[in-house]
Backbone bond lengths (Angstrom), bond angles and torsions (degrees), N, CA, C in turn:
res aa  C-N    CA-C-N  psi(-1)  N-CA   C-N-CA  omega(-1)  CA-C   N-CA-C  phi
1 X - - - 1.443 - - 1.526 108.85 -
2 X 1.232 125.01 113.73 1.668 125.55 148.83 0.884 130.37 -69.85
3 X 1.496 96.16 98.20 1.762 110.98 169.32 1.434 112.37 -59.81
4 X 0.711 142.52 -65.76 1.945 160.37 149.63 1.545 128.64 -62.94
5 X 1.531 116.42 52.66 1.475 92.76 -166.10 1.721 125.97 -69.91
6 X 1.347 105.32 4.13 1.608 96.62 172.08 2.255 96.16 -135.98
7 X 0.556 104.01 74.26 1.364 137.34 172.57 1.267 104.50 -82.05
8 X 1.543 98.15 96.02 1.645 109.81 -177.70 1.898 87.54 -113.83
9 X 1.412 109.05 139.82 1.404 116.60 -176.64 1.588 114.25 -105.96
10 X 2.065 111.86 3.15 1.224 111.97 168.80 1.708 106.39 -107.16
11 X 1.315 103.87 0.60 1.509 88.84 -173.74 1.755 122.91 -72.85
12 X 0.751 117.71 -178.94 2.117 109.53 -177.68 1.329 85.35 -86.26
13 X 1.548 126.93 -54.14 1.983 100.72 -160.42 1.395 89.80 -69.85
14 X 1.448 156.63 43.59 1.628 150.00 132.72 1.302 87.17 -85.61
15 X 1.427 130.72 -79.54 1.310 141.06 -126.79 1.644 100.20 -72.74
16 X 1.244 121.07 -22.83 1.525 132.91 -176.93 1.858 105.17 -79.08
17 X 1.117 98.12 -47.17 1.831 117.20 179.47 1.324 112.70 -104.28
18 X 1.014 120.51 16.85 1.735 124.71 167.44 1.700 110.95 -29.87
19 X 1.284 106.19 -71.75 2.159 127.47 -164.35 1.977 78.42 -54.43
20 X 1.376 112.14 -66.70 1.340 103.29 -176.07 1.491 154.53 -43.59
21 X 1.110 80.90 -55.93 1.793 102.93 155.76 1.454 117.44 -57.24
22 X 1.069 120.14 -45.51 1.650 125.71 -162.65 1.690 92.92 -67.77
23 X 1.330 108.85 -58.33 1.605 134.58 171.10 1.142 103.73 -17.80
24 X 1.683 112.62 -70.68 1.735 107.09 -173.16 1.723 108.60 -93.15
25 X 0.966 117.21 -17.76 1.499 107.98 138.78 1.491 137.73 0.41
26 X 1.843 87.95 -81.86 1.681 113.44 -178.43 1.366 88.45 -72.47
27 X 0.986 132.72 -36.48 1.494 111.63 -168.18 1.654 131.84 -94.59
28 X 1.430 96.92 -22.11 1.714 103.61 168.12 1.386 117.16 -104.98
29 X 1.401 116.83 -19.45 1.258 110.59 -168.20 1.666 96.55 -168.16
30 X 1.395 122.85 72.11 1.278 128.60 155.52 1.413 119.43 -41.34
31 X 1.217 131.09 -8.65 1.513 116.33 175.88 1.031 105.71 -130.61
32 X 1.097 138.17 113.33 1.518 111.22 -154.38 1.924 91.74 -142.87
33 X 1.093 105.06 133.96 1.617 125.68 -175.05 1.814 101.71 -57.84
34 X 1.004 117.86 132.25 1.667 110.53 144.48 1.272 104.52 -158.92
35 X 1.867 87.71 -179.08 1.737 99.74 -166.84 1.555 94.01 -88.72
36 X 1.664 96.91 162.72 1.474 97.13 162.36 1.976 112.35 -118.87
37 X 1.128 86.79 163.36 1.765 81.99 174.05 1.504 137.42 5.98
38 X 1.245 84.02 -88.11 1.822 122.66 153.25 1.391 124.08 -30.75
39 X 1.583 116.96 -39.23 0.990 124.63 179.33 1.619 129.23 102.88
40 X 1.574 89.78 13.10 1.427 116.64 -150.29 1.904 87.24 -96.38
41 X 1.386 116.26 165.94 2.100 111.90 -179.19 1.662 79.38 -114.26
42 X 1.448 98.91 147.72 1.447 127.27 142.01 1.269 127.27 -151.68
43 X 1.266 119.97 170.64 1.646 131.04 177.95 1.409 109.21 -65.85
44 X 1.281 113.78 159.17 1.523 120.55 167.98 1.581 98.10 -142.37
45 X 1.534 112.38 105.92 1.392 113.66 171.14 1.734 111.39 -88.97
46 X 1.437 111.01 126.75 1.197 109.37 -155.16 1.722 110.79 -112.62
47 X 1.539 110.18 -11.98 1.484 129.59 146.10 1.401 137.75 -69.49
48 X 0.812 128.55 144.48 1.521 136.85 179.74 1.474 95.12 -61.05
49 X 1.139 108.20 -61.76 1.485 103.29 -140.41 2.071 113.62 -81.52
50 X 1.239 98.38 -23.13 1.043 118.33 159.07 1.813 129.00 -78.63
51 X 1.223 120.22 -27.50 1.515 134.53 135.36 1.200 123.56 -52.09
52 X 1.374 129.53 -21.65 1.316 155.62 175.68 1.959 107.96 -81.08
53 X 1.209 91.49 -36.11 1.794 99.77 -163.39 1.424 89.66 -96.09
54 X 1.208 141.42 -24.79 1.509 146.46 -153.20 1.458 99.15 -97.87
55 X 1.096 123.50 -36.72 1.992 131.18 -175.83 1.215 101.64 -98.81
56 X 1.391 123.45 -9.39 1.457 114.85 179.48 1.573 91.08 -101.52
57 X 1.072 151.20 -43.81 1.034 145.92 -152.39 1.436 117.71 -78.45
58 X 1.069 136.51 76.67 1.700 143.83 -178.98 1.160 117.31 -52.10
59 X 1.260 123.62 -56.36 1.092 137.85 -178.98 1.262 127.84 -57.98
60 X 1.529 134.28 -19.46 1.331 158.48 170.54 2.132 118.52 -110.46
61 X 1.305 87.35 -21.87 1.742 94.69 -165.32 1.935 85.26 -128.19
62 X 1.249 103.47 152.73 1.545 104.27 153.18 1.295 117.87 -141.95
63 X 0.989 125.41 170.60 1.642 129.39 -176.41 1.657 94.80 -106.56
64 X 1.238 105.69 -37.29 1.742 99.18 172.78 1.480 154.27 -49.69
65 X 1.135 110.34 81.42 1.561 116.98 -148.28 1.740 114.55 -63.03
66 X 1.355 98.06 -23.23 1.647 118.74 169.63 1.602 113.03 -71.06
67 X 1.362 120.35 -7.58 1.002 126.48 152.85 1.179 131.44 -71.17
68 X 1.380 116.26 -35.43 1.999 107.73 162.09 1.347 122.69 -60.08
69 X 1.452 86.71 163.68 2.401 85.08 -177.74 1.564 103.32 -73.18
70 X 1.126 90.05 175.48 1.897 94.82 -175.45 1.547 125.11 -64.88
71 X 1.238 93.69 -4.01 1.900 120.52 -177.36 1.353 104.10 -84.51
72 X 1.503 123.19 -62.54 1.206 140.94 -175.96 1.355 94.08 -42.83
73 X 1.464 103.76 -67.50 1.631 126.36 -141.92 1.627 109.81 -71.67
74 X 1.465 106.59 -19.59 1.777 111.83 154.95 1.071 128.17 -84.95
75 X 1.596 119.07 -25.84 1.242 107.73 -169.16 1.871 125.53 -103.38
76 X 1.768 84.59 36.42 1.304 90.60 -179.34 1.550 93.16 -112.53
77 X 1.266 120.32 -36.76 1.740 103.85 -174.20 1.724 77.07 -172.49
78 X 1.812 83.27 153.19 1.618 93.63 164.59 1.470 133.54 -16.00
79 X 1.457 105.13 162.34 1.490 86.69 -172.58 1.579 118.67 -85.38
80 X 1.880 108.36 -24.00 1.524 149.35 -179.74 1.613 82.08 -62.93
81 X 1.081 148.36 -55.33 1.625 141.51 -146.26 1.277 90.78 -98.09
82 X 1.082 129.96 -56.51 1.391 128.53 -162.98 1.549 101.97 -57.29
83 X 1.435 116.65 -51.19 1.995 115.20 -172.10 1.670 79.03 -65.95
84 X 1.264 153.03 -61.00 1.154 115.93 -137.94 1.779 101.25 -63.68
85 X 1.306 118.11 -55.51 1.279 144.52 -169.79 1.774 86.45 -41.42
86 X 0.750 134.11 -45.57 1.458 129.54 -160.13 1.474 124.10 -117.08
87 X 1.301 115.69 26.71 1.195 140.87 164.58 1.343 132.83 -128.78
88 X 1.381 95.13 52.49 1.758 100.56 -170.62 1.604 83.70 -161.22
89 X 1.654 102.28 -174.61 1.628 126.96 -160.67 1.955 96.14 -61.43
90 X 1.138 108.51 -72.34 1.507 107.98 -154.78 1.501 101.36 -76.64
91 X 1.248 120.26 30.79 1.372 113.15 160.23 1.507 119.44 -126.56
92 X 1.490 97.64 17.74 1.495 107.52 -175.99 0.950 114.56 -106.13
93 X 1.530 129.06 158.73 1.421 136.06 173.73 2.033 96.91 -99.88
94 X 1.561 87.31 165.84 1.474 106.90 175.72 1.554 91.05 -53.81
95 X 1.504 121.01 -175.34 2.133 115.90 -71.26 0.962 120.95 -16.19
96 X 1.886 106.98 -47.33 1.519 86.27 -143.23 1.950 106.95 -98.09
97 X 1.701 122.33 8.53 1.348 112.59 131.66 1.178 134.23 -50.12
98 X 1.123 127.78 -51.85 1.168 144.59 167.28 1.458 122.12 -22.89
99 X 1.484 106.17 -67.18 1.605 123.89 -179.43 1.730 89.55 -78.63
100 X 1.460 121.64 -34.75 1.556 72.18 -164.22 1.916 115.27 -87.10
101 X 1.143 93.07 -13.64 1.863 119.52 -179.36 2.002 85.04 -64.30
102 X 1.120 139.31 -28.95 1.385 110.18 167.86 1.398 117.27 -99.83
103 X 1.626 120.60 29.81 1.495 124.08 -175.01 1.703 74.60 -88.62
104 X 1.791 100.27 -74.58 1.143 116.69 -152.61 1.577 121.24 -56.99
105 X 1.524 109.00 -21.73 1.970 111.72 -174.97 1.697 85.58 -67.48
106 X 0.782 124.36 -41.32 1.841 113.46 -160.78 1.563 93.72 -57.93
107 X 1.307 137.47 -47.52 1.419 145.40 -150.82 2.091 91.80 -89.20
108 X 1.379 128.61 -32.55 1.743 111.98 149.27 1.345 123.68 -131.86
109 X 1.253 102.19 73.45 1.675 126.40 169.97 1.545 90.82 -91.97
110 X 1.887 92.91 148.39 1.333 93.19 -174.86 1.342 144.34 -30.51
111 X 1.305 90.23 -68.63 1.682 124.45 151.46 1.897 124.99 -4.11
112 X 1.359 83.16 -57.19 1.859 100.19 -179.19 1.196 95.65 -89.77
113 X 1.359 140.90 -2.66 1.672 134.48 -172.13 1.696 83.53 -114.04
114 X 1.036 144.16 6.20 1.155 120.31 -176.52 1.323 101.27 -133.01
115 X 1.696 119.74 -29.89 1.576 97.98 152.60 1.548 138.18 -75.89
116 X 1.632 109.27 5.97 1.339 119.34 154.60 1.415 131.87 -79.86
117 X 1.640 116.81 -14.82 1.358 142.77 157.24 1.583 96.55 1.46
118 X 1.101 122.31 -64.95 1.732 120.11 -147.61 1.569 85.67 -99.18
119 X 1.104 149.22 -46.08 1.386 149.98 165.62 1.478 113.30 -37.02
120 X 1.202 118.48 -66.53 0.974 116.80 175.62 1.710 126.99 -67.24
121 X 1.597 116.34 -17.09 1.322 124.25 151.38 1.635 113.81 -40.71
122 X 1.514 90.60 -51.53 2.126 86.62 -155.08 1.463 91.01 -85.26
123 X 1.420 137.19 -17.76 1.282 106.72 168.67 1.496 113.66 -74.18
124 X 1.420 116.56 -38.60 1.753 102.16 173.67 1.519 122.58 -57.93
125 X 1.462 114.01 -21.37 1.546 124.78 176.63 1.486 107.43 -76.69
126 X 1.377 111.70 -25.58 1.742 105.62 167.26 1.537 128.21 -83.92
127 X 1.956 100.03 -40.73 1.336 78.40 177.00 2.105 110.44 -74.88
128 X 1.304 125.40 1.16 1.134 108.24 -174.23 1.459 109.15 -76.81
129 X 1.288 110.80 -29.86 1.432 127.93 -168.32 1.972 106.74 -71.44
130 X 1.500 110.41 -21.77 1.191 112.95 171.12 1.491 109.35 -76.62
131 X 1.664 109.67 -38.23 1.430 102.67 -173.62 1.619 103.58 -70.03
132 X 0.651 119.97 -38.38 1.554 121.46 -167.10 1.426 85.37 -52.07
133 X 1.623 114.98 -82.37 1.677 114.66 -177.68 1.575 115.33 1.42
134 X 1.454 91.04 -82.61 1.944 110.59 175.48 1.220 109.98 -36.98
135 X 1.289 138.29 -37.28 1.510 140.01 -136.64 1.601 127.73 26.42
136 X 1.358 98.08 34.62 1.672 96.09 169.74 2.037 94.00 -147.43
137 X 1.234 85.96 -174.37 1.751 100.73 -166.95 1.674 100.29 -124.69
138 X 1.289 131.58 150.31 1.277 137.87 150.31 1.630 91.75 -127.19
139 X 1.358 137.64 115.18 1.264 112.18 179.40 1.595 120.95 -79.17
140 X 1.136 93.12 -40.09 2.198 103.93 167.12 1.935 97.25 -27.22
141 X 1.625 101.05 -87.38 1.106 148.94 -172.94 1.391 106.53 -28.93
142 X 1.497 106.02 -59.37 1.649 112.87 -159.53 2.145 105.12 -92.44
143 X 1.250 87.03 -19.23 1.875 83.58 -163.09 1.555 89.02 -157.07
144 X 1.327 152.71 -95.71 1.583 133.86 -155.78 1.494 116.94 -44.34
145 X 1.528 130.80 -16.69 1.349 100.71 -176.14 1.729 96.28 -118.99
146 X 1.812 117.46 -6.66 1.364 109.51 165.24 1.733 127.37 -68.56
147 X 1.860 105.25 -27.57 1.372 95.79 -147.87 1.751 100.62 -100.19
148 X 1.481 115.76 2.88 1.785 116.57 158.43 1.439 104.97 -69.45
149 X 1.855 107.80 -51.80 1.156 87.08 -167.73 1.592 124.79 -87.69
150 X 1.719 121.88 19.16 1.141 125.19 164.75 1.419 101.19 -92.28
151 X 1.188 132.29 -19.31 1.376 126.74 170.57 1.290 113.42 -65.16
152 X 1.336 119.00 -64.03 1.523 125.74 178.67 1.135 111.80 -64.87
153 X 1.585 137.30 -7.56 1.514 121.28 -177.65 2.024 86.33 -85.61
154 X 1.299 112.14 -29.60 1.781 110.51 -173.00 1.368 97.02 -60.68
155 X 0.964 93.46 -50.81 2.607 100.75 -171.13 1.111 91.16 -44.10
156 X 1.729 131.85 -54.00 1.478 120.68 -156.56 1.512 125.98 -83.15
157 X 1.733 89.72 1.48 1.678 100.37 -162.82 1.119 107.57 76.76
158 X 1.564 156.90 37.41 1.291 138.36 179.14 1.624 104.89 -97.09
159 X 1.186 102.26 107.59 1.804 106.58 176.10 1.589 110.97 -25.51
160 X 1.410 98.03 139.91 1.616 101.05 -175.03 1.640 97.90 -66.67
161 X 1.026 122.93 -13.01 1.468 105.91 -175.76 1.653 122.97 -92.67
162 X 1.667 98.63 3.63 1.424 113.96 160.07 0.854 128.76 -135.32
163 X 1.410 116.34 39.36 1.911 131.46 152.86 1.534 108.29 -72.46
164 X 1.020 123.65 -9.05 1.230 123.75 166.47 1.614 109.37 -82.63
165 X 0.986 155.17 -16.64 1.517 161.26 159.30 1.096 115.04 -80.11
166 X 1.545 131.65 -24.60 1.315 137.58 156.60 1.600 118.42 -87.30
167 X 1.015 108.08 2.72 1.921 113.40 -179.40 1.656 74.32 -102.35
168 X 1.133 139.87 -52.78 1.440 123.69 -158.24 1.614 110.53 -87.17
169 X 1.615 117.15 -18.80 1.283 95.82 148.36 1.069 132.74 -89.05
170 X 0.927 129.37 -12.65 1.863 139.87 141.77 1.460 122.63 -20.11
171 X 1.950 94.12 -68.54 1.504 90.82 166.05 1.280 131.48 -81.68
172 X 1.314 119.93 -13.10 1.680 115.63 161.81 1.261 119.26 -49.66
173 X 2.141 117.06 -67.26 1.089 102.54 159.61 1.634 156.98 -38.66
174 X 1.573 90.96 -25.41 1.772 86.85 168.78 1.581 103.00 -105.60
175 X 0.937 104.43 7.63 1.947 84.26 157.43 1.423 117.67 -86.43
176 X 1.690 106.22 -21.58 1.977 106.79 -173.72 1.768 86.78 -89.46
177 X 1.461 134.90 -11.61 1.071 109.15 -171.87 2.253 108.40 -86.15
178 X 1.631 113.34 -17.96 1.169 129.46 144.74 1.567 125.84 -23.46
């Protein structure tokens, strides 16, 4: 059953009825078809547990984008965006997710998140201390998408004086991932 058959997820009547929509979603039609941008159809799994069965499932689903034909594999985005997008961890299928998802769990196992405890304080105490400065909030903008990646530029060792070159490849990458 289509609850939504043209179910655009950037439009404002989505963005206004988001909690709602999703709601009868899960309940009439957990998988539910839509367009994308492009013009291109995909699924929208709107359950956990079935979003759960879909990323686990290799054998039917892949994360491997080098797996489409060369037709597919252009006509979703550049060809420069697409290798970046598809040459890293969450676009891989088992082995080689696998091996690399146990490089990286060792680097935030509890353990290393909890001897960063006080580290990760003074960067949230700075960027708050900037917002205050400003006197206004973007929350994306000002603190959720700065303070992972001031965390993770510390995990990697990247000199504080070039977390600023990694916030901007940060934000490059998620604008080609858009």
């Amino acid at each position: 059953m289509l609850t939504y058959p043209n179910l655009d997820l950037s439009s404002p009547e989505f963005k206004q009825n988001a909690h709602e929509i999703y709601k009868r979603l899960r309940q009439k039609d957990p998988l539910h078809e839509i367009a994308m941008p492009d013009g291109q159809r995909a699924w929208l799994s709107t359950r956990y547990d079935d979003a759960v069965t879909i990323l686990k499932d290799d054998e039917r689903f892949t994360k491997n984008l080098q797996s489409l034909s060369p037709e597919d594999y252009a006509a979703i985005m550049p060809k420069k965006e697409m290798d970046l997008l598809s040459n890293q961890m969450l676009s891989s299928d088992p082995p080689d997710h696998t091996r690399l998802r146990s490089i990286v769990s060792k680097a935030f196992s509890p353990q290393m998140i909890e001897g960063m405890q006080a580290e990760i304080q003074r960067i949230t105490e700075n960027l708050i201390d900037r917002i205050q400065e400003k006197g206004s909030m973007e929350v994306i903008a000002d603190f959720a998408f700065p303070l992972p990646i001031l965390v993770i530029s510390q995990m990697l060792g990247i000199p504080e004086n070039d977390h600023y070159l990694f916030k901007k490849w940060s934000s490059d990458f998620i604008e080609v991932c858009q």
